[in-house]
matplotlib code that plots the C-alpha trace (Angstrom):
import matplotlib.pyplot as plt

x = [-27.2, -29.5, -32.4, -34.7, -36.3, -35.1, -37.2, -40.1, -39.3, -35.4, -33.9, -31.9, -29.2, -28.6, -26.0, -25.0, -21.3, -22.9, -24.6, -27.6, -29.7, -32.3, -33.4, -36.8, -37.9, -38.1, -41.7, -41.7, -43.7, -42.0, -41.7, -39.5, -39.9, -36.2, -37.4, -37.8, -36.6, -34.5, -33.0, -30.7, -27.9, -28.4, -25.1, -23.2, -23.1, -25.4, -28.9, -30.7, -33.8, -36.5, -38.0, -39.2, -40.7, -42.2, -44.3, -47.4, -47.4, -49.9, -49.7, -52.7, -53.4, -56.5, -58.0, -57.3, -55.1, -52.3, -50.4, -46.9, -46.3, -47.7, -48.4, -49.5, -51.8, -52.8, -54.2, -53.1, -54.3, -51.7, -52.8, -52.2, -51.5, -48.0, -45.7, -48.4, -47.2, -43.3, -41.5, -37.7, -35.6, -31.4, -29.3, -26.4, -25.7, -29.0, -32.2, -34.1, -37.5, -39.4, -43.4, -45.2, -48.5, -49.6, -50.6, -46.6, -46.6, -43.2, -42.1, -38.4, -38.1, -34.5, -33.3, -30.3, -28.3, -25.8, -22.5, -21.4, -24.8, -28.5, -30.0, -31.8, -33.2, -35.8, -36.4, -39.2, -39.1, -41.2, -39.1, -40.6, -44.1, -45.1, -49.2, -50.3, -51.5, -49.9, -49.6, -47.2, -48.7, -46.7, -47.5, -44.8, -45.2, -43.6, -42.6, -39.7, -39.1, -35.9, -35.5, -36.2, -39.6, -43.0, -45.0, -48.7, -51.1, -51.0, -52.1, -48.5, -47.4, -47.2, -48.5, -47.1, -44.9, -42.7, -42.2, -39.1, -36.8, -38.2, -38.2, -40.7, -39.9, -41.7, -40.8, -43.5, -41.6, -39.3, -37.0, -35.9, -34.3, -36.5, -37.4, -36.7, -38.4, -36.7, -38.6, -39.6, -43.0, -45.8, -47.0, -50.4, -50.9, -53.1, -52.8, -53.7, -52.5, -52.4, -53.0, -52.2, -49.2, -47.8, -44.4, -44.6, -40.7, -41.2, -44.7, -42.8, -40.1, -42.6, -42.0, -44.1, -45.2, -47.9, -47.6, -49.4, -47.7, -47.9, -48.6, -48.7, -49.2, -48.5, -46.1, -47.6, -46.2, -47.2, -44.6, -43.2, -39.5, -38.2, -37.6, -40.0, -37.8, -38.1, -34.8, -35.5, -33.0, -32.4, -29.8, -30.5, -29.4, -28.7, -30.2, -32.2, -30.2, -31.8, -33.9, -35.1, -34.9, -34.1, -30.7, -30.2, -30.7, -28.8, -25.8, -26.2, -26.9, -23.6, -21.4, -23.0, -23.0, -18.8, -18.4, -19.7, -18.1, -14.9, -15.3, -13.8, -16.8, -20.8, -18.9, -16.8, -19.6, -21.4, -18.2, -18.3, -21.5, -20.1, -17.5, -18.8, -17.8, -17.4, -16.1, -12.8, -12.0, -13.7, -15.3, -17.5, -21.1, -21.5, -24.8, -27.6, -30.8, -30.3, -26.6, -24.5, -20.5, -19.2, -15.5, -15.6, -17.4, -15.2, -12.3, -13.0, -14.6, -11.8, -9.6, -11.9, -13.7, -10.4, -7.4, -8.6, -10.1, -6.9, -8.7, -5.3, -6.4, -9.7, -8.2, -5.2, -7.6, -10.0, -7.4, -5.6, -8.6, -9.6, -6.0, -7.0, -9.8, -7.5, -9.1, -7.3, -6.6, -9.9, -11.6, -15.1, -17.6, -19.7, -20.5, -24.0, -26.5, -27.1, -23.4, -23.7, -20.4, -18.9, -19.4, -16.5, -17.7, -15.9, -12.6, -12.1, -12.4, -9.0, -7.2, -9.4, -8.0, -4.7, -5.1, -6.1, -3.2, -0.7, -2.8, -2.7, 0.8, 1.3, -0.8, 1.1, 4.3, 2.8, 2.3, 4.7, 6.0, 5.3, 2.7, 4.3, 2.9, 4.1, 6.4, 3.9, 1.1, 2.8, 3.5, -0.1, -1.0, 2.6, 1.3, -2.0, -0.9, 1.5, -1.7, -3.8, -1.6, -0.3, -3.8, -4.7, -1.9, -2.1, -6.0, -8.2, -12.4, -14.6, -11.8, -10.0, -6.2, -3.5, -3.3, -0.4, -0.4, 0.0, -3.7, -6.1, -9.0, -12.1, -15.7, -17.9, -21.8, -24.4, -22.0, -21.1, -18.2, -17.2, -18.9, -21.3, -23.0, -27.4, -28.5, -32.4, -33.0, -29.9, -30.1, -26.7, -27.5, -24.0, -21.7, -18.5, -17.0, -13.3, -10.8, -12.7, -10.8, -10.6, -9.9, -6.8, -6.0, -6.6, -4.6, -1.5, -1.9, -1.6, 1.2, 2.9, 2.6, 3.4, 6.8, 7.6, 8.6, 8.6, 10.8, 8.6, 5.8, 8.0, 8.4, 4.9, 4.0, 5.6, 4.6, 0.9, 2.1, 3.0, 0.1, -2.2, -2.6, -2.6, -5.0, -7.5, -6.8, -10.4, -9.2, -12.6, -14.8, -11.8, -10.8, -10.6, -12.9, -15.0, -14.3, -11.3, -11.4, -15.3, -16.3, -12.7, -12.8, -9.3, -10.3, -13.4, -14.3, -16.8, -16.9, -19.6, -19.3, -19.0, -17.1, -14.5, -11.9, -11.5, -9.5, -6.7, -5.8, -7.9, -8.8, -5.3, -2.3, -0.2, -1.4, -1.4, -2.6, -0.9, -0.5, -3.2, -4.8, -5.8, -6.9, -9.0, -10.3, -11.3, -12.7, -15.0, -15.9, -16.9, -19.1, -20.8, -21.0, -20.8, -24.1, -23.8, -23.6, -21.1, -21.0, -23.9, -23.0, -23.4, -23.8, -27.1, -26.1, -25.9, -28.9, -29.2, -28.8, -32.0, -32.4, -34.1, -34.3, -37.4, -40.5, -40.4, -37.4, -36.4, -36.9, -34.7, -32.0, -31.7, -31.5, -28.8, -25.9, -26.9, -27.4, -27.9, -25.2, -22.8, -21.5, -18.9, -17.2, -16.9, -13.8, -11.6, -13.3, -12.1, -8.5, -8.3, -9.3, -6.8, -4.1, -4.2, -4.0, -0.9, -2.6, -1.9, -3.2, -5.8, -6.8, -7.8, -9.7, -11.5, -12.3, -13.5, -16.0, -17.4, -17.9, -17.9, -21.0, -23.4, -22.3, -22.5, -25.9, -27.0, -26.1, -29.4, -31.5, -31.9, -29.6, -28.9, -25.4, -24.9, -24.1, -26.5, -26.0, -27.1, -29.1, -31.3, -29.3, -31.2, -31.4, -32.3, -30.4, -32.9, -31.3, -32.4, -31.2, -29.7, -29.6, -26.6, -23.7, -20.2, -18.2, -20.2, -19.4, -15.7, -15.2, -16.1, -14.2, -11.0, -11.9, -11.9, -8.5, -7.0, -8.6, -7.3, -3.8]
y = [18.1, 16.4, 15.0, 16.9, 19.8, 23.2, 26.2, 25.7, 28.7, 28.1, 28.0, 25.5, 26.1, 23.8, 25.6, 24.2, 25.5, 27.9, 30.6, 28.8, 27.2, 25.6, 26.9, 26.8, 26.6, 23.8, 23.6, 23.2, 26.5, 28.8, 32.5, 34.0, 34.6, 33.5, 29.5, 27.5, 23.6, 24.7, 28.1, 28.1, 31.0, 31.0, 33.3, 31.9, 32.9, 35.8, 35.5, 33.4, 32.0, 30.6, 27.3, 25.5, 27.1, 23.9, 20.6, 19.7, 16.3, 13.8, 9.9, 8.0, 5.3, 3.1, 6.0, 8.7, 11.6, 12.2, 15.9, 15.6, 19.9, 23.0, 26.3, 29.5, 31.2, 34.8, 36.5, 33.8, 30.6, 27.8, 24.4, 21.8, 20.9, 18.3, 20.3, 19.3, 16.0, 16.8, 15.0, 15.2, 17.4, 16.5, 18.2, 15.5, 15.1, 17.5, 18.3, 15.5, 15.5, 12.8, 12.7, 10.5, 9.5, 7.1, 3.4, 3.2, 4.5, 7.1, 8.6, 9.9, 12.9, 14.2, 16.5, 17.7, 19.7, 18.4, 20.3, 21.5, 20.7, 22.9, 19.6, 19.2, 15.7, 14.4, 11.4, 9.6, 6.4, 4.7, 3.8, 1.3, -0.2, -0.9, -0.8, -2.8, 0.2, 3.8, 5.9, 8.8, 12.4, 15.0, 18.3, 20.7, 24.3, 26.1, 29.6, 30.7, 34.3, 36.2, 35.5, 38.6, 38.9, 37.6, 35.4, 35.7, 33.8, 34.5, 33.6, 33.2, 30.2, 27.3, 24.1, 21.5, 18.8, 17.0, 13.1, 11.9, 8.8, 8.4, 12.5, 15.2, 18.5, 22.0, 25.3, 27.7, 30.4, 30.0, 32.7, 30.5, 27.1, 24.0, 21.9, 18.2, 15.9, 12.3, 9.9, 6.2, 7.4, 7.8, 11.3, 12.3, 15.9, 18.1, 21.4, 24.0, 27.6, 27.4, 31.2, 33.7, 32.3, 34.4, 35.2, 37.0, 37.6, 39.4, 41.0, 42.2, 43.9, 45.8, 43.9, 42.2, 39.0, 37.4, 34.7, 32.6, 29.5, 26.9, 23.2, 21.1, 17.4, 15.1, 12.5, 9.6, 6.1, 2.9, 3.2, 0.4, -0.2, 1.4, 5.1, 7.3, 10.1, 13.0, 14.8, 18.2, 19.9, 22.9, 20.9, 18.0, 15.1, 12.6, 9.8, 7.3, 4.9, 1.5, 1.4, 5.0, 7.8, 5.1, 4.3, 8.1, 9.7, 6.4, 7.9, 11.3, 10.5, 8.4, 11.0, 13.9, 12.0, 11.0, 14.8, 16.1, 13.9, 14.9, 18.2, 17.8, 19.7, 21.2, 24.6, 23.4, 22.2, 25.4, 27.6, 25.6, 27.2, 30.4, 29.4, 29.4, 29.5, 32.7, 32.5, 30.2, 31.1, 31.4, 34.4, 34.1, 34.9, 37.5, 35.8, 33.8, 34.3, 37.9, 38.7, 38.2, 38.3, 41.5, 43.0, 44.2, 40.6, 38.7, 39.8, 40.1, 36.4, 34.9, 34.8, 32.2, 30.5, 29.8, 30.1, 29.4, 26.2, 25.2, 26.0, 28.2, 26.7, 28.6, 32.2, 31.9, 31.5, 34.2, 36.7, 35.9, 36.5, 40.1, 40.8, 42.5, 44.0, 47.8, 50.3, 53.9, 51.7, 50.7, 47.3, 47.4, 46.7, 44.5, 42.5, 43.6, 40.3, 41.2, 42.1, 46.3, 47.7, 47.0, 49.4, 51.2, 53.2, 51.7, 53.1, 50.0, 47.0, 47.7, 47.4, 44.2, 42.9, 43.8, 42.5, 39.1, 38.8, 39.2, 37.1, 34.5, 34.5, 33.8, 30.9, 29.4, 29.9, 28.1, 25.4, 22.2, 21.9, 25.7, 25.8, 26.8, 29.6, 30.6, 33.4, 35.2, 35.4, 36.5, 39.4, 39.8, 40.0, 42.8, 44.3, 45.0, 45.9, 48.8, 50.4, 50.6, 52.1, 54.5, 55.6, 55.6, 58.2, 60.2, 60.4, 58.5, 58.7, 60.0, 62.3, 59.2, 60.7, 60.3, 63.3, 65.7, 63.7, 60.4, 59.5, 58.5, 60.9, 60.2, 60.9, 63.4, 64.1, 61.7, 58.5, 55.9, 54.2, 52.3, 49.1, 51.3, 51.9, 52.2, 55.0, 55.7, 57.6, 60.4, 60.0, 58.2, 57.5, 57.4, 59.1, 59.5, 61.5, 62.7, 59.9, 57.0, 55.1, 51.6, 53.1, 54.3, 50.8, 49.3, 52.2, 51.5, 48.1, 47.7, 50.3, 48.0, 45.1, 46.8, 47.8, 44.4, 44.1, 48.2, 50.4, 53.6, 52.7, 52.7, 56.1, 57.1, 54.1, 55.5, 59.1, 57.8, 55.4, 58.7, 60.6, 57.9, 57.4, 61.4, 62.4, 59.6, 59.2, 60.3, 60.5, 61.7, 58.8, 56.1, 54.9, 56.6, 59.1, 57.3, 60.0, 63.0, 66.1, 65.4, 66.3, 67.2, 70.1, 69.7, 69.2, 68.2, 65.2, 62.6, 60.8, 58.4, 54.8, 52.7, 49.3, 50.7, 51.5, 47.9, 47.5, 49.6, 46.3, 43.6, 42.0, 43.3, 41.4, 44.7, 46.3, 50.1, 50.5, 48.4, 49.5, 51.1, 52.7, 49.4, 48.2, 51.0, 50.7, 46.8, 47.8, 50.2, 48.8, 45.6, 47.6, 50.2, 47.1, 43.5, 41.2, 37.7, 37.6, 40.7, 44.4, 47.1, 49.5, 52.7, 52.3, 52.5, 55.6, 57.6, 59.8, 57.7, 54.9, 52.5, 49.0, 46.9, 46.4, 45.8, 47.7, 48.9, 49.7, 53.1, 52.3, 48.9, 50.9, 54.1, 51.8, 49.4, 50.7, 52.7, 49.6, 47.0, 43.8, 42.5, 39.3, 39.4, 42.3, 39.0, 37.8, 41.4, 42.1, 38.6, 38.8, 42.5, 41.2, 38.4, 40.6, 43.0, 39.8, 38.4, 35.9, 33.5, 30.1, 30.8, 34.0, 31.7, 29.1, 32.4, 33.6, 30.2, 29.3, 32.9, 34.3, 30.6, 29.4, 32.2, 31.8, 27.8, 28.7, 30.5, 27.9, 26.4, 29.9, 31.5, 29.7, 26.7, 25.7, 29.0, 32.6, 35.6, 38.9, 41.2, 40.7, 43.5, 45.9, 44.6, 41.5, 38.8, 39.7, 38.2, 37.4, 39.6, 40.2, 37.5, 34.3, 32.5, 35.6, 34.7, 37.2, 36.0, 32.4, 33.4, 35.6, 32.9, 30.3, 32.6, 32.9, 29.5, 29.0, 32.1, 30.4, 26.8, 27.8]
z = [95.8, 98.8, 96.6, 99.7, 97.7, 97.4, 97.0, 94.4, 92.8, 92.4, 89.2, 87.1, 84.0, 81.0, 78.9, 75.5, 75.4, 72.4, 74.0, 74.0, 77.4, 78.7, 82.2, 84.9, 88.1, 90.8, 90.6, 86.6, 86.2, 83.8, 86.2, 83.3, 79.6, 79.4, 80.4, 78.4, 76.6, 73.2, 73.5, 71.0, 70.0, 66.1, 65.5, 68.8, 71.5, 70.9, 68.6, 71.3, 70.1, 72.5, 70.1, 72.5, 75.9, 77.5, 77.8, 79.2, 80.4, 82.7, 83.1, 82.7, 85.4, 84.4, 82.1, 85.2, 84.4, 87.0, 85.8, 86.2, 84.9, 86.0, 84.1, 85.0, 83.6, 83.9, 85.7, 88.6, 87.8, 88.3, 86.0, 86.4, 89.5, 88.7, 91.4, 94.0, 93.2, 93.0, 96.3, 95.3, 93.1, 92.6, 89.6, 89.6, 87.3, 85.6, 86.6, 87.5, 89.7, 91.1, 91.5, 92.9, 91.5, 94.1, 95.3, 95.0, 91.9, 91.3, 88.0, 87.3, 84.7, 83.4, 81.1, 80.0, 77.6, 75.4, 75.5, 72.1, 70.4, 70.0, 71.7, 74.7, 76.0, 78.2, 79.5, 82.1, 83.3, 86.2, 89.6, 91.9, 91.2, 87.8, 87.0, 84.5, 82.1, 82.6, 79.1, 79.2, 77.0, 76.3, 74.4, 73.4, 73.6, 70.9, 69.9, 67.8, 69.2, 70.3, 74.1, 75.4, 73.6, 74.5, 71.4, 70.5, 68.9, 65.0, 61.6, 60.6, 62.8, 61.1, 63.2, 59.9, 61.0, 58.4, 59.8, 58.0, 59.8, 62.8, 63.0, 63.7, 62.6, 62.8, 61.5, 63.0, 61.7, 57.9, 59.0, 62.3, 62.9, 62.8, 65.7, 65.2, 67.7, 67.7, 70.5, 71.3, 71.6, 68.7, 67.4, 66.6, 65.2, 67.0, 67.0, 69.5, 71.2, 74.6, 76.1, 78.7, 80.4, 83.5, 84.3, 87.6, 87.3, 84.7, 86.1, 89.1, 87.2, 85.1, 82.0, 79.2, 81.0, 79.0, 76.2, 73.2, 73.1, 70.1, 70.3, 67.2, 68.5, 71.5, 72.2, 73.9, 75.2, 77.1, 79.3, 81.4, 82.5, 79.6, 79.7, 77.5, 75.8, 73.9, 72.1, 71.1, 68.8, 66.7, 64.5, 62.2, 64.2, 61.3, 60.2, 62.6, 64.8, 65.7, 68.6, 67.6, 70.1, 73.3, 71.3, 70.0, 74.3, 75.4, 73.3, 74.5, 78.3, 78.2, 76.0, 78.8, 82.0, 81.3, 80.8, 83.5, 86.1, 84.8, 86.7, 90.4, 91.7, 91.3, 91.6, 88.7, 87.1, 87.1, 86.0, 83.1, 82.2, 81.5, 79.0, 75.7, 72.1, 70.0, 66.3, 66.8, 70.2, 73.8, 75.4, 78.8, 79.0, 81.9, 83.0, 82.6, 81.5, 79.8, 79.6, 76.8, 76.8, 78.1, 78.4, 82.2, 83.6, 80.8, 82.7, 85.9, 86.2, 83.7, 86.9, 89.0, 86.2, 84.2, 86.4, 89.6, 87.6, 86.1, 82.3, 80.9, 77.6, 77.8, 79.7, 76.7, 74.1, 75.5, 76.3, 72.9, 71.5, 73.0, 72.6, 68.9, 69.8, 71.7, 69.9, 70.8, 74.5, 75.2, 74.6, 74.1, 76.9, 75.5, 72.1, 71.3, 70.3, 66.9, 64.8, 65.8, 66.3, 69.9, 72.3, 73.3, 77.0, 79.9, 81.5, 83.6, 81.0, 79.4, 82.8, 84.3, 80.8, 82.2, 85.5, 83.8, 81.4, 84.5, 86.6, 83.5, 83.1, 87.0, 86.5, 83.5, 85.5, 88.8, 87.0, 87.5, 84.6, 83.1, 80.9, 77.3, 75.6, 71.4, 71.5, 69.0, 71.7, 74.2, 72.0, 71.0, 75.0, 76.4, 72.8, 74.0, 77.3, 75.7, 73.0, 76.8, 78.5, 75.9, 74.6, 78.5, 79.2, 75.9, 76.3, 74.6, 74.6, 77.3, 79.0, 79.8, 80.3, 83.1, 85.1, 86.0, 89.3, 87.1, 88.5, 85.7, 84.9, 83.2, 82.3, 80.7, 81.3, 80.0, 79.9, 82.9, 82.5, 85.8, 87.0, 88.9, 84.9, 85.7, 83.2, 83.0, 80.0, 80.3, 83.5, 84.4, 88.4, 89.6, 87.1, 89.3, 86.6, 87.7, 90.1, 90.7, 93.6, 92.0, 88.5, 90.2, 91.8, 88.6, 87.0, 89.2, 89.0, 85.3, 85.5, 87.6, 85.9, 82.2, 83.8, 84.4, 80.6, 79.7, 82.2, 80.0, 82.5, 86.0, 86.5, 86.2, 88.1, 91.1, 90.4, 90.7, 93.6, 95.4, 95.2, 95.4, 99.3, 100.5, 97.9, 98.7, 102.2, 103.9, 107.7, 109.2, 107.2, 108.1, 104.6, 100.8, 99.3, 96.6, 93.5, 93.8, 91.3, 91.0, 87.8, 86.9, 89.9, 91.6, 95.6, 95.0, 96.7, 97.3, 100.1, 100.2, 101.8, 98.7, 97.9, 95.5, 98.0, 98.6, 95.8, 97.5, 99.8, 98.0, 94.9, 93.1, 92.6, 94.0, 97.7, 97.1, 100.8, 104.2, 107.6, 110.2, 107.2, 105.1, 108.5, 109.2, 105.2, 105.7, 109.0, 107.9, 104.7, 107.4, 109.2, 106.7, 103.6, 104.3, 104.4, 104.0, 100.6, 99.2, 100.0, 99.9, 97.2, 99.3, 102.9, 104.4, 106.6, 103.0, 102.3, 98.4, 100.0, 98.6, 100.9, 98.5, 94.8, 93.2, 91.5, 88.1, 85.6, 87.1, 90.6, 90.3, 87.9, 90.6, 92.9, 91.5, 93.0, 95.8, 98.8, 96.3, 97.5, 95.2, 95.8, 93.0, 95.8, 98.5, 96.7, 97.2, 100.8, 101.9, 100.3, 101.9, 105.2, 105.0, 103.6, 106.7, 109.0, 107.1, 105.5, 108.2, 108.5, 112.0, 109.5, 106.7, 108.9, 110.6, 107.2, 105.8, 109.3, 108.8, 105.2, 103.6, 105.1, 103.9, 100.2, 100.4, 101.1, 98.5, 96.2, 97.1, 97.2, 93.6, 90.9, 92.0, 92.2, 91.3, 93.1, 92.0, 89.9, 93.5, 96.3, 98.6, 101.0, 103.6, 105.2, 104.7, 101.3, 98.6, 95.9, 93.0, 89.3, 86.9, 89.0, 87.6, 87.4, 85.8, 88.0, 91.5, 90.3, 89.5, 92.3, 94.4, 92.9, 93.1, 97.2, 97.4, 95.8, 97.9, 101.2, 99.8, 99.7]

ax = plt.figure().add_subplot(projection="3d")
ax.plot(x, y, z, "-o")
ax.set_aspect("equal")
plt.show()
């Protein structure tokens, strides 16, 4: 990344590998209740605890205070003034800003998260001119709060430090994880709340947005040539090395910095955010700050963050994994944070899972040599494959059950079960209950591919192959209807613009749809959908259509999916478009001079390095949502492998 700076208010990720992050803004001033320093995930990957939210920090300069953070504070008060001082901002290898203080003066600040590890390090050194007296402060600011919470000042915090080798550790709260400090600097215990800080991200969503924040002490060094540093971890980090904290971050800086430039790429770099630990195994976190590991984004990004990446270890161990988890042919949606019972309410999960195990095994066999895989898992994964399809055409929850016309029905009132999944209340905004087109795509897709080692699924393959086309076909809107049987009424249909018919020429390993028809489907989806970043979810000609996403919690959830862009939809629009132009080499450069450009340049708009959850309908697309999205990122990274090839 250019050190030039990008928008104040951008955003930088940290991951640990466990769940757990460290994240902010350009600027340093924490918009979100989500930033924060030591965010770990006490039961990984879920349980994320904020420990750790911030620092103050200023310089002295011949007794004159020089702020090198900014806060603010509510009801708009921004203090100090540090970003004013803020000239360059790089994240290569991590987040690292530059602020100059003046008379040649320039001080470097890092931090980074180590990979496999609750530990998060900072470090500031001085670049250029050296004054003869400059003392370094730093306060942390300290919660200990689940990460979706806000914290308050309260009787029961506990400001206490326990110094033990060269250590400082607090435990505000005796339920939560300590915080060990480890520096080169001296500590002096002084405690104080600091109050009222403002997250306008959260104030513009309608959400709590006010904090208490703890600080015990400060950190303070007469800094020089040699870096000041400050190691923050949720984990007891051993005994003391020599040379204190500078030999302890010199360790982790070196360990960190060789794995990250193994990745070939930032892009790379980023995916590797969203694979994280669970139990023994791998699962992927379906976004950061809020999101935990869910089955529909698991599979769906698995293909571009693990096998467009060349990571089969990860999508085998993943896959594997989720492999025991069919329950009546469903897999669950999502893991909930805190050990309930998964939740078992999507139709489409079970067959992305499919569409990833096929896509999986076409990876291992591309490889030169083939990648081996046991006997005994490849079992686990065509016996998965059989207990979906099976409970799929038997029936299973939900009204979930393969029609007479081998089509796949679902849904009841009061439940959402494709991607398209806002509910206010009872109020499920786009319920789509009957034939959902991409259910069916999915539906024939993972027929298809279950027949390749089970002729029981062949013949009802091609039954739903055959009525597929003529019941969907749409000729006076120029592509498919978005829902058939509507609410399980034979010839009822719906047919609102929407993004779902893609899936009949793109973004599937079979092409249900070729000819003039899949031309005239990519055309119009080109014309009613695409922005810059992904397709609208509803075309703006369609009475629900809503152009922009904000206000409060049922405006931005009504509006989610009627107009709101996804950019995860990019990567089947762009494989559609090439697939009806025969994938040909002048095709591929067209596609990568026009819809590459836009997307390079979001990496530098929201999440940095990163593509967002969804964006307005209308231009100029503001990113909205969760700012660092597994199946953008994947999606992505599987376009760029399709328009590599």
């Amino acid at each position: 990344m250019s050190t030039t700076l990008p928008p104040l208010e951008a955003e930088w990720l940290e991951p640990d590998g466990l769940g757990g992050f460290a994240s902010g803004t350009v600027s340093g001033v924490r918009t979100r209740r989500y930033h924060g320093l030591l965010l770990p995930a006490t039961m990984p990957p879920a349980g994320r605890t904020i420990l750790v939210n911030g620092v103050e920090a200023w310089i002295e300069l011949s007794h004159i205070p020089f702020a090198i953070s900014s806060q603010h504070y509510h009801p708009d008060v921004l203090y100090p003034d540090g970003a004013t001082r803020l000239t360059s901002f790089r994240l290569d290898p991590w987040p690292t800003w530059t602020f100059e203080l003046g008379e040649g003066i320039t001080i470097e600040q890092e931090l980074f998260a180590v990979h496999g590890s609750q530990i998060v390090v900072l470090a500031w050194k001085l670049i250029g001119a050296v004054p003869l007296q400059a003392t370094l402060r730093v306060r942390p600011l300290l919660s200990g709060r689940d990460f979706h919470a806000t914290h308050h000042e309260n009787s029961a915090f506990q400001f206490g430090p326990l110094e033990k080798s060269g250590k400082v550790i607090w435990r505000p709260y005796s339920a939560l994880p300590s915080v060990e400090a480890r520096s080169n600097g001296i500590y002096h215990h002084d405690p104080c709340w600091y109050r009222n800080f403002l997250y306008v991200e959260e104030q513009r969503r309608g959400l709590d947005c006010v904090e208490d924040l703890g600080s015990p002490g400060l950190f303070e060094w007469e800094i020089s040539t040699e870096p000041a540093v400050l190691v923050f971890s949720a984990q007891s980090t051993g005994a003391n090395h020599s040379g204190g904290g500078l030999h302890f971050y010199e360790s982790l800086r070196e360990q960190e910095r060789s794995r990250r430039y193994r990745f070939s790429s930032a892009q790379q770099l980023a995916a590797d955010a969203y694979i994280v630990k669970r139990g023994e195994g791998r699962t992927i976190i379906a976004g950061y700050p809020w999101f935990g590991d869910w089955g529909r984004d698991t599979f769906i990004a698995l293909r571009g963050l693990c096998l467009a990446s060349n990571r089969l270890k990860d999508a085998h161990q993943i896959l594997v994994q989720w492999s025991g988890a069919v329950s009546e042919g469903m897999l669950p949606n999502r893991f909930p944070d805190h050990g309930e019972t998964p939740e078992y309410n999507s139709v489409d999960s079970s067959l992305w899972y499919i569409i990833a195990v096929h896509d999986y095994w076409r990876s291992r066999q591309s490889q030169s040599p083939a990648v081996p895989l046991s006997h005994a898992d490849d079992q686990k994964l065509e016996q998965a494959i059989d207990e979906i399809l099976a409970g799929y055409a038997h029936g299973t929850r939900f009204g979930i059950k393969m029609d007479t016309d081998g089509l796949l029905s679902c849904g009841e009132p009061g439940v959402q079960l494709t991607w398209m999944d806002a509910k206010v209340g009872d109020w499920v905004v786009t319920p789509r209950i009957g034939k959902p087109v991409e259910v069916q795509a999915l539906w024939l897709n993972a027929l298809w591919i279950g027949a390749r080692f089970s002729s029981r699924w062949k013949e009802l393959f091609e039954k739903g192959k055959a009525n597929f086309e003529n019941r969907f076909w749409n000729e006076a809107g120029g592509g498919l209807f978005d829902v058939t049987d509507c609410n399980h009424e034979a010839g009822m249909n719906d047919p609102s613009i929407r993004p779902n018919q893609i899936f009949a020429v793109g973004g599937l390993p079979l092409q249900l749809i070729d000819g003039r028809r899949a031309n005239r489907i990519v055309a119009t989806v080109e014309t009613s959908l695409l922005t810059r970043v992904g397709l609208r979810s509803l075309a703006p000609t369609e009475p629900a259509y809503v152009p922009r996403y904000e206000g409060e919690v049922l405006q931005r959830d009504g509006g989610y999916h009627q107009g709101t862009v996804w950019p995860w939809l990019i990567g089947p629009f762009v494989e559609a478009w090439l697939r009806v132009r025969q994938n040909t080499l002048e095709a591929k450069a067209e596609a990568s001079a026009r819809f590459l450009p836009p997307l390079l340049e979001h990496l530098r708009e929201a999440g940095l390095n990163h593509i967002s959850e969804i964006a307005d309908g209308e231009p100029p697309q503001r990113p909205r949502g969760c700012p660092f999205q597994a199946w953008s990122m994947g999606e992505f990274l599987r376009l760029l492998s399709i328009l590599s090839k």
